[in-house]
Backbone atoms as SQL, in Angstrom:
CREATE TABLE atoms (id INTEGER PRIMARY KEY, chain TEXT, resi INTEGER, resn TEXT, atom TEXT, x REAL, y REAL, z REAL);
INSERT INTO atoms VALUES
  (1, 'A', 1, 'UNK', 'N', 89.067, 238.069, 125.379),
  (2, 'A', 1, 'UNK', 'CA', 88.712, 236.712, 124.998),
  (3, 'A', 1, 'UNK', 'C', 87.236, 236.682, 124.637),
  (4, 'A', 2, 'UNK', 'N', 87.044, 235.615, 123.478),
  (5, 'A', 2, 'UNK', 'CA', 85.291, 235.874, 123.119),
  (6, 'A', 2, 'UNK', 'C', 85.191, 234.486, 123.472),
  (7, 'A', 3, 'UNK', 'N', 83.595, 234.443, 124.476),
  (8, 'A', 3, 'UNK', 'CA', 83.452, 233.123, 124.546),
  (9, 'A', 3, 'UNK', 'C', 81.874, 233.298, 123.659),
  (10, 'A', 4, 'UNK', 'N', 82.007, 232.028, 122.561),
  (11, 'A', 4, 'UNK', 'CA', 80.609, 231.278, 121.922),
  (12, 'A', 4, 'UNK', 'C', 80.194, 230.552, 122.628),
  (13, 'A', 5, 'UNK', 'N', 79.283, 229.885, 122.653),
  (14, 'A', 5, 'UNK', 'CA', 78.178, 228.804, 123.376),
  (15, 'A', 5, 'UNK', 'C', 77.628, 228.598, 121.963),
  (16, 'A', 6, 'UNK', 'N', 77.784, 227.025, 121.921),
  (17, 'A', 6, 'UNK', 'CA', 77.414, 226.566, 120.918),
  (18, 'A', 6, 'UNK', 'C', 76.699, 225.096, 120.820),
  (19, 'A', 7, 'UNK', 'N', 75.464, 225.087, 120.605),
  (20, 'A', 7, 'UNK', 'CA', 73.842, 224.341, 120.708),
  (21, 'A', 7, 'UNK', 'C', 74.395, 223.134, 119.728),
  (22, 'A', 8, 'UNK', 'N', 74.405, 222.218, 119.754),
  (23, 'A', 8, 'UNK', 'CA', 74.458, 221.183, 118.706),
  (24, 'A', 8, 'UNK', 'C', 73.841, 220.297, 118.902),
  (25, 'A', 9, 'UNK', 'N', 72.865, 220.071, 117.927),
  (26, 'A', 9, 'UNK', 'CA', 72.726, 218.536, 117.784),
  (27, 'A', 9, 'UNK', 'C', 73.065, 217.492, 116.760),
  (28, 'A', 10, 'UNK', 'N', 73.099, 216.030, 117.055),
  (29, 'A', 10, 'UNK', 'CA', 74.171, 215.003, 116.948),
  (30, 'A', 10, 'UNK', 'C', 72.990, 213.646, 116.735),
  (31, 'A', 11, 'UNK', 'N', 73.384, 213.127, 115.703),
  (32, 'A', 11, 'UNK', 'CA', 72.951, 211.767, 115.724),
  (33, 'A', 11, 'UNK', 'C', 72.972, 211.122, 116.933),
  (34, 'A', 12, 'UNK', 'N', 71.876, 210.585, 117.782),
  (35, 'A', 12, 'UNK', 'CA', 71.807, 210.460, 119.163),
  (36, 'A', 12, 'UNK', 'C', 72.237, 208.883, 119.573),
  (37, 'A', 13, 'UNK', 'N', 73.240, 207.774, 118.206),
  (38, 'A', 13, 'UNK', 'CA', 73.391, 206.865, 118.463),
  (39, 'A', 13, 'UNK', 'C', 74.818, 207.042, 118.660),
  (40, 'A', 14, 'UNK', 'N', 75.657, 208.887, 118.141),
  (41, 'A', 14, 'UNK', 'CA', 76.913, 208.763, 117.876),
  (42, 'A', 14, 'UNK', 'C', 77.526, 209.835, 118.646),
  (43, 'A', 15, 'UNK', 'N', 76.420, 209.996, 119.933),
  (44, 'A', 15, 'UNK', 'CA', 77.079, 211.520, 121.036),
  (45, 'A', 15, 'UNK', 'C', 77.758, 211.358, 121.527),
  (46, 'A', 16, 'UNK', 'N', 78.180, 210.204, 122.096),
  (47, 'A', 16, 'UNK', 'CA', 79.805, 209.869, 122.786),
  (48, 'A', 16, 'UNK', 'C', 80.862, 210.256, 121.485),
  (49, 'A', 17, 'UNK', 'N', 81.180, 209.705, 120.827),
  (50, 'A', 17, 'UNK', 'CA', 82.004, 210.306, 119.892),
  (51, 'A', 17, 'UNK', 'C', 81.757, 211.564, 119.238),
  (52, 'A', 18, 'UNK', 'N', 80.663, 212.029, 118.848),
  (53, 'A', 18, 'UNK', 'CA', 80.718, 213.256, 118.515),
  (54, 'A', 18, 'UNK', 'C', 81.280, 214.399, 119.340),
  (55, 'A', 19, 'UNK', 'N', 80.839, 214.004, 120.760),
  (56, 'A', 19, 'UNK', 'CA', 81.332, 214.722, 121.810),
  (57, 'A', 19, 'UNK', 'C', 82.853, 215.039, 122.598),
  (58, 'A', 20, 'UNK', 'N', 83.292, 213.990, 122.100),
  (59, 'A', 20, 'UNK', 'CA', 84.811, 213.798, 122.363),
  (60, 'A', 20, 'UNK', 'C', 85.636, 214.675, 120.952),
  (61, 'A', 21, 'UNK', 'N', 85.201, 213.924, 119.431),
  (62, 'A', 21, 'UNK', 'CA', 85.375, 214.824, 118.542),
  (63, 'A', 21, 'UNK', 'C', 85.329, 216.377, 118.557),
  (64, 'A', 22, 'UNK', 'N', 84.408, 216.896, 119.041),
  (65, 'A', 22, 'UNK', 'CA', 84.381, 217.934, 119.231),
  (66, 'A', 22, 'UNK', 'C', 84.980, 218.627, 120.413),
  (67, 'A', 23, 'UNK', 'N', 85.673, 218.292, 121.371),
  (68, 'A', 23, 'UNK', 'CA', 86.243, 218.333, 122.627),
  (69, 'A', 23, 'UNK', 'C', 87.306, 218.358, 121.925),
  (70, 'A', 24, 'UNK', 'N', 88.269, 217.765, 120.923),
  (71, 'A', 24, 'UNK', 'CA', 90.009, 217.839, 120.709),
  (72, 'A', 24, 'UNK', 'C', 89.890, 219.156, 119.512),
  (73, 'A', 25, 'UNK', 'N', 88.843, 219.800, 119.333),
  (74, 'A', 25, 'UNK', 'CA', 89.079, 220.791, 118.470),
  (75, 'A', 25, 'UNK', 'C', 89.612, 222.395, 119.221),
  (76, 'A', 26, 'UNK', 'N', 91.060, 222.323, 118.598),
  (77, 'A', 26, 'UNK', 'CA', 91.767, 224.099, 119.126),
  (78, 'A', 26, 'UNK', 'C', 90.076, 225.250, 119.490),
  (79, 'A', 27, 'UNK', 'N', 90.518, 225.283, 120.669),
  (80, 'A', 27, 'UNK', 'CA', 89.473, 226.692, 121.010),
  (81, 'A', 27, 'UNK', 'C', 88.369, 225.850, 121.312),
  (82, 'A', 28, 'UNK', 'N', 87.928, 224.870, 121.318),
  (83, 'A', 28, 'UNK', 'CA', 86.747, 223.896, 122.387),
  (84, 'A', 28, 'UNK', 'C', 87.176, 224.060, 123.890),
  (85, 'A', 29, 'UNK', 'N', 86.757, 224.512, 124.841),
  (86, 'A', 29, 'UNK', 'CA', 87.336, 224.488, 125.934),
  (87, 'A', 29, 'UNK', 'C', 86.688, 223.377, 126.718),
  (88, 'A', 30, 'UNK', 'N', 84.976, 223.427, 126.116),
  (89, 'A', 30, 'UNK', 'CA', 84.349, 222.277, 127.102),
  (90, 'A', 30, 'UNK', 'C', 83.317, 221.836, 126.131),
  (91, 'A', 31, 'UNK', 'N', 82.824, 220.351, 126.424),
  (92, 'A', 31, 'UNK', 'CA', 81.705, 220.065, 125.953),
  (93, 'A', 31, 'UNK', 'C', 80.896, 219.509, 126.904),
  (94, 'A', 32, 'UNK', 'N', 79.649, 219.622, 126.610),
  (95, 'A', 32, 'UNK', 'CA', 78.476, 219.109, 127.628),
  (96, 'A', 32, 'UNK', 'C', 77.378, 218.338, 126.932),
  (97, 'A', 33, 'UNK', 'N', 77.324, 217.115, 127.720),
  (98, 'A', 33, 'UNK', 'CA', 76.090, 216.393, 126.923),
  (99, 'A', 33, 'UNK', 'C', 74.958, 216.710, 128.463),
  (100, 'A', 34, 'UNK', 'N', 73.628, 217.494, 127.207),
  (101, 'A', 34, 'UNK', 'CA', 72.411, 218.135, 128.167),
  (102, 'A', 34, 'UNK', 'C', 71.395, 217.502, 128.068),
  (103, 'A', 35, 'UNK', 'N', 70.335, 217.640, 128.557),
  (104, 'A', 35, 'UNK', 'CA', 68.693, 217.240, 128.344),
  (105, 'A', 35, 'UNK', 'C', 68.268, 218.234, 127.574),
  (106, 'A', 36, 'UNK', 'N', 66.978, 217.984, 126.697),
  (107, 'A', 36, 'UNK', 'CA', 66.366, 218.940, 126.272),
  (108, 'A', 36, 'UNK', 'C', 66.400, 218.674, 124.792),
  (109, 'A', 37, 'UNK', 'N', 66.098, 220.092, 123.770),
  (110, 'A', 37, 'UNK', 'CA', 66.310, 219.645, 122.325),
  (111, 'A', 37, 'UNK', 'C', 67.360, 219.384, 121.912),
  (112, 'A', 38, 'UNK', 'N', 68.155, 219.953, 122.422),
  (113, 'A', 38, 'UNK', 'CA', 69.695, 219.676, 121.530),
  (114, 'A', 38, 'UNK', 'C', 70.387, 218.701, 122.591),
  (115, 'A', 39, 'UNK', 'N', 71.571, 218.478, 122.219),
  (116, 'A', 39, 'UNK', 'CA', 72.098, 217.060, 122.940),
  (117, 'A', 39, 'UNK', 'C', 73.519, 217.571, 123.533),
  (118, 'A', 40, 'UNK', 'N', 74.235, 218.511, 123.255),
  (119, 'A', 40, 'UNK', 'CA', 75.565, 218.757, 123.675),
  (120, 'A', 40, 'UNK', 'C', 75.567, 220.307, 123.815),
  (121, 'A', 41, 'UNK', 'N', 76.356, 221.121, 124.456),
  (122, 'A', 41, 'UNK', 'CA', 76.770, 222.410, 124.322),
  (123, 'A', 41, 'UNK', 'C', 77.958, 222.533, 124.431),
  (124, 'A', 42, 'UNK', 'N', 78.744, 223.026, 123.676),
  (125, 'A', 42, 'UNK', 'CA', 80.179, 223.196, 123.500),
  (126, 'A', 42, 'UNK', 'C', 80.703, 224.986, 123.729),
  (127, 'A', 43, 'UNK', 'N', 81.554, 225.141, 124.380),
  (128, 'A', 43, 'UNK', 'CA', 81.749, 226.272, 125.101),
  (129, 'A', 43, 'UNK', 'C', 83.292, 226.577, 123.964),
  (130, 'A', 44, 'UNK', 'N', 83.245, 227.719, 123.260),
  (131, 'A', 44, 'UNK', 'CA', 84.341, 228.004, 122.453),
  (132, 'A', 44, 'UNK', 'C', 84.785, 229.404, 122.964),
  (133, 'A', 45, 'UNK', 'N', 86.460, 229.581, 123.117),
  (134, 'A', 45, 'UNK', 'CA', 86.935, 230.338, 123.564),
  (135, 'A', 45, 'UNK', 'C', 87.916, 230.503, 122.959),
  (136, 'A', 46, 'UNK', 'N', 88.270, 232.310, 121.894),
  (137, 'A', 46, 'UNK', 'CA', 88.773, 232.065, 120.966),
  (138, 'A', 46, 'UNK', 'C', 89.505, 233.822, 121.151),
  (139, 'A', 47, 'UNK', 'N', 90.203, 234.269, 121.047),
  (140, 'A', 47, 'UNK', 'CA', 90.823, 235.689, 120.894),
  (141, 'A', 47, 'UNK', 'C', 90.038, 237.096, 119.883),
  (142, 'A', 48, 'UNK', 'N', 89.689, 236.357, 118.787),
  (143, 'A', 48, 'UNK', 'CA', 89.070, 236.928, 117.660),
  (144, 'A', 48, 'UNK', 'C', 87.999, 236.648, 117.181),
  (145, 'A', 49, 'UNK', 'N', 86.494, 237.875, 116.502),
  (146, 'A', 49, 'UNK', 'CA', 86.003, 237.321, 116.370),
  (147, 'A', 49, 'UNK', 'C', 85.492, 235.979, 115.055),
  (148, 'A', 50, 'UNK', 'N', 86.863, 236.233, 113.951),
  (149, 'A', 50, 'UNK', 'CA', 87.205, 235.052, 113.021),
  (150, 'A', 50, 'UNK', 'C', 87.020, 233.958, 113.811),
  (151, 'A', 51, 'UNK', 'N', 87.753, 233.649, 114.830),
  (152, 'A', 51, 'UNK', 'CA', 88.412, 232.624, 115.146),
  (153, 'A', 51, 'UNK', 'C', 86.963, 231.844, 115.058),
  (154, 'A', 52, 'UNK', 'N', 86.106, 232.230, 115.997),
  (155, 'A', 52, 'UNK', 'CA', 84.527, 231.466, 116.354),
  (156, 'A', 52, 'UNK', 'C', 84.367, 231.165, 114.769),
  (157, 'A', 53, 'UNK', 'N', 84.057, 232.010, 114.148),
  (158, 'A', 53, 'UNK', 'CA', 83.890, 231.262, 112.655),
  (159, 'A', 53, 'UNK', 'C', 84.621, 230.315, 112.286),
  (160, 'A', 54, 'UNK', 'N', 86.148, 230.221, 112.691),
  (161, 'A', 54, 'UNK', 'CA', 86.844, 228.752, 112.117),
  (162, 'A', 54, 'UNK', 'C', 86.689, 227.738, 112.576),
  (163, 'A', 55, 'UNK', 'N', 86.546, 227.834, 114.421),
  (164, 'A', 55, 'UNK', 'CA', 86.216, 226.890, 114.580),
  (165, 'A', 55, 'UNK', 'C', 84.842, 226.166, 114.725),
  (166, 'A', 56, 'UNK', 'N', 83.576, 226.890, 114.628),
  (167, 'A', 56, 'UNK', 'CA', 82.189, 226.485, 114.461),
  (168, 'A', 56, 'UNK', 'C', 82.236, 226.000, 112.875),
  (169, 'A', 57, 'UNK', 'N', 82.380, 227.000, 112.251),
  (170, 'A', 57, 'UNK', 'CA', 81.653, 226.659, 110.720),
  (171, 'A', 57, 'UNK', 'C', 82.895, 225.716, 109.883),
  (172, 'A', 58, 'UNK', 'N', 83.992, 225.763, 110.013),
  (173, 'A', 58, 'UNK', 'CA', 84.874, 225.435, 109.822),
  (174, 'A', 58, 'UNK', 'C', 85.339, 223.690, 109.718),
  (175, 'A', 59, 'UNK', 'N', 85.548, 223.608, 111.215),
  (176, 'A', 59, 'UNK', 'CA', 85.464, 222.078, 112.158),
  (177, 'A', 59, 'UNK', 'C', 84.197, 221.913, 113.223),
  (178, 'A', 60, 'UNK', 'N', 84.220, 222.575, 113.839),
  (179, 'A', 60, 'UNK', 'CA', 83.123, 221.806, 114.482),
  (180, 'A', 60, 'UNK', 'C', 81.684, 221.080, 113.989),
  (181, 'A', 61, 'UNK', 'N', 81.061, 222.288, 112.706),
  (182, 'A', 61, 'UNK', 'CA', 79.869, 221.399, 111.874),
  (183, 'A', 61, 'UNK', 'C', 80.478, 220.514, 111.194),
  (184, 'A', 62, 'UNK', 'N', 81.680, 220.151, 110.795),
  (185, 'A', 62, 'UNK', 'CA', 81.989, 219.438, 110.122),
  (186, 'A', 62, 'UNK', 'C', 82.476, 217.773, 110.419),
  (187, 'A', 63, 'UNK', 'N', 82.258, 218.069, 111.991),
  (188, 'A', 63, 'UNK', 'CA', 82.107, 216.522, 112.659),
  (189, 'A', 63, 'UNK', 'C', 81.375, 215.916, 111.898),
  (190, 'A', 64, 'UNK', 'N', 81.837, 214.272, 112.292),
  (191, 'A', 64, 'UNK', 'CA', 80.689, 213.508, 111.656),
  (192, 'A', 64, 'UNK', 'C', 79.707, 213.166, 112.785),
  (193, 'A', 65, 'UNK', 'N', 78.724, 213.437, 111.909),
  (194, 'A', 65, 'UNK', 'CA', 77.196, 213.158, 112.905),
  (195, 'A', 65, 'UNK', 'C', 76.761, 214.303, 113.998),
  (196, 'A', 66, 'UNK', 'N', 77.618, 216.103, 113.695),
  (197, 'A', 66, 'UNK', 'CA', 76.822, 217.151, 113.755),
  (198, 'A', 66, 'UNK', 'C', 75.475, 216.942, 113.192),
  (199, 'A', 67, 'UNK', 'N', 74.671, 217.785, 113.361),
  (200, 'A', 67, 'UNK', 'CA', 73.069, 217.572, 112.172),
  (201, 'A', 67, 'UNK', 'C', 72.863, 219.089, 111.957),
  (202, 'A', 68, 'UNK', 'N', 73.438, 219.940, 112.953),
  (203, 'A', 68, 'UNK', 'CA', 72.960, 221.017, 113.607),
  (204, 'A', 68, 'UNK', 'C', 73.592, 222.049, 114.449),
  (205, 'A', 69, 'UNK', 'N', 73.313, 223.391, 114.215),
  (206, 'A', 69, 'UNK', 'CA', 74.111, 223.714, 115.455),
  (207, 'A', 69, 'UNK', 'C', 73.580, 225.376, 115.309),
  (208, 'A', 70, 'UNK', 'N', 73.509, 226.236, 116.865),
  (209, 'A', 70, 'UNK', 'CA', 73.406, 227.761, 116.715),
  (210, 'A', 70, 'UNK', 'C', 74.471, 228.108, 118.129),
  (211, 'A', 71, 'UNK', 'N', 74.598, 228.974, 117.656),
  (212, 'A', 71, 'UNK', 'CA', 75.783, 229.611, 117.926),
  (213, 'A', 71, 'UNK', 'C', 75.547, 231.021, 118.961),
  (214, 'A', 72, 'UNK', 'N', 76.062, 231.323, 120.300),
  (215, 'A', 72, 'UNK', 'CA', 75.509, 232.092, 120.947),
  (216, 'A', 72, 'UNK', 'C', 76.926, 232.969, 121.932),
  (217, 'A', 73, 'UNK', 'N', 77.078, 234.540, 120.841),
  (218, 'A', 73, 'UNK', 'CA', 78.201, 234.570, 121.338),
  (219, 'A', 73, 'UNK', 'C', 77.958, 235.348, 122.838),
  (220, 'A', 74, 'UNK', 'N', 78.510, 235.592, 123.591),
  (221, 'A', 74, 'UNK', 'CA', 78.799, 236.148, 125.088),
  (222, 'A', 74, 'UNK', 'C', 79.053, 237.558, 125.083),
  (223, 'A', 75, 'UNK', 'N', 77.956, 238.789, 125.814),
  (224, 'A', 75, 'UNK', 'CA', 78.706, 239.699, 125.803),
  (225, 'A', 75, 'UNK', 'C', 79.060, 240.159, 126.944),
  (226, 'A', 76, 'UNK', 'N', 79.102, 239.673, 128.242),
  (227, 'A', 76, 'UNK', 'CA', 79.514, 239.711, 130.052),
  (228, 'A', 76, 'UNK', 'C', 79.271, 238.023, 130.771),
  (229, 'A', 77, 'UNK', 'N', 80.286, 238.361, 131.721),
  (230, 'A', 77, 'UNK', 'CA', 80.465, 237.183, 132.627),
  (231, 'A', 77, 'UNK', 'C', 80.099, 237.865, 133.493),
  (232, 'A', 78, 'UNK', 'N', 79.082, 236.882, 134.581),
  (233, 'A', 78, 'UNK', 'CA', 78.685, 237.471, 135.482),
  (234, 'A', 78, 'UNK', 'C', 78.988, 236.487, 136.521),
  (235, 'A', 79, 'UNK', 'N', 79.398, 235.728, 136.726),
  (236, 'A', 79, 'UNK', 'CA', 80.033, 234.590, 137.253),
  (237, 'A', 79, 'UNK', 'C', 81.182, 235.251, 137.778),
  (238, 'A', 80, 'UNK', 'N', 80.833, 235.023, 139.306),
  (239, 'A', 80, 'UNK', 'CA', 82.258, 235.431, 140.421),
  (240, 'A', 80, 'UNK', 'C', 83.156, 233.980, 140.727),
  (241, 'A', 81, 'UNK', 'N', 82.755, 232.758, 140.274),
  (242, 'A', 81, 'UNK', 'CA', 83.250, 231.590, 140.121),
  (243, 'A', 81, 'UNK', 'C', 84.686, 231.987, 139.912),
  (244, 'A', 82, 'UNK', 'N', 84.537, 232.325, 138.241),
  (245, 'A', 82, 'UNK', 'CA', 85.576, 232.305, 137.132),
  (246, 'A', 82, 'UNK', 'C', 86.808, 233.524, 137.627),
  (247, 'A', 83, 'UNK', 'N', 86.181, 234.773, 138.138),
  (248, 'A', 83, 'UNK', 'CA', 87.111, 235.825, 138.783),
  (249, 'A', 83, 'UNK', 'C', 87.487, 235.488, 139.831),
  (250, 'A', 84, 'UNK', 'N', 87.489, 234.459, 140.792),
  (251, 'A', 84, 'UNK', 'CA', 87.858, 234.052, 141.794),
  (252, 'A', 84, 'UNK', 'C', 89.092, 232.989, 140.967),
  (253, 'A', 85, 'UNK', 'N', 88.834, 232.555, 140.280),
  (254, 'A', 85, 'UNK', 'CA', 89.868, 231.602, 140.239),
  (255, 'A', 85, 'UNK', 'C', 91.078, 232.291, 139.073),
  (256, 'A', 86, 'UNK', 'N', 90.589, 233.444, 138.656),
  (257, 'A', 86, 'UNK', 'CA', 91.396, 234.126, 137.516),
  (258, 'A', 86, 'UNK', 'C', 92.713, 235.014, 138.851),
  (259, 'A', 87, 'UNK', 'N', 92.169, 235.297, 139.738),
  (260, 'A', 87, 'UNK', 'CA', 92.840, 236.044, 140.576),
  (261, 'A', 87, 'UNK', 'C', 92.958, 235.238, 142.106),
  (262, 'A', 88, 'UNK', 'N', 93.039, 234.364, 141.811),
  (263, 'A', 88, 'UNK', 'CA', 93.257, 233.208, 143.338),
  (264, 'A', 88, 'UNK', 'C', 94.713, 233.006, 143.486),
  (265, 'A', 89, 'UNK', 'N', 95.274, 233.487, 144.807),
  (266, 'A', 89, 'UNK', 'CA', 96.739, 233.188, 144.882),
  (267, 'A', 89, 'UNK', 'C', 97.478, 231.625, 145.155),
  (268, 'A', 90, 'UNK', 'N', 95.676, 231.037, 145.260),
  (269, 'A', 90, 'UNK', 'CA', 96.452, 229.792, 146.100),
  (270, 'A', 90, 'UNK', 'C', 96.374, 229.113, 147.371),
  (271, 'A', 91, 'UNK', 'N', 95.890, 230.154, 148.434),
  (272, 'A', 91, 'UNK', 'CA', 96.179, 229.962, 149.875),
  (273, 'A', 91, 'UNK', 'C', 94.723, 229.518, 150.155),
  (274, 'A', 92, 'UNK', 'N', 94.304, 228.822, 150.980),
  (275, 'A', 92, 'UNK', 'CA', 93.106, 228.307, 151.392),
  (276, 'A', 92, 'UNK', 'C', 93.082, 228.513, 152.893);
């Protein structure tokens, strides 16, 4: 699985919707509205590395009221979070 991290910024009167927009797009897994320069980070998780191209350059800049966006693909998880819950049977 390839995960992108992807920086966007958004007309700052239209981030609730941009943000949701961009949340129902195939292979968006998460979006985040942040502090700082950019306004959202959208977490894309995609099989191939096409796929990140279809859905960044494709649909996601193509929201209305994107302005912007860089793109940051992943090459290790280092997060025992995510392997805990990939291999969790359940039992507490």
């Amino acid at each position: 699985m390839i995960t992108a991290i992807v920086f966007v910024k958004a007309d700052v009167a239209r981030i609730p919707e941009v943000a949701e927009s961009i949340a129902e797009i195939d292979g968006v897994s998460e979006v985040y509205s942040v502090t700082g320069t950019i306004d959202l980070i959208a977490l894309v998780r995609v099989r191939h590395h096409d796929d990140v191209a279809h859905v960044v350059a494709d649909r996601l800049n193509k929201v209305p009221g994107v302005s912007e966006t860089e793109t940051h693909i992943a090459f290790r998880a280092y997060s025992r979070h995510d392997l805990e819950a990939a291999f969790s049977l359940g039992l507490d």
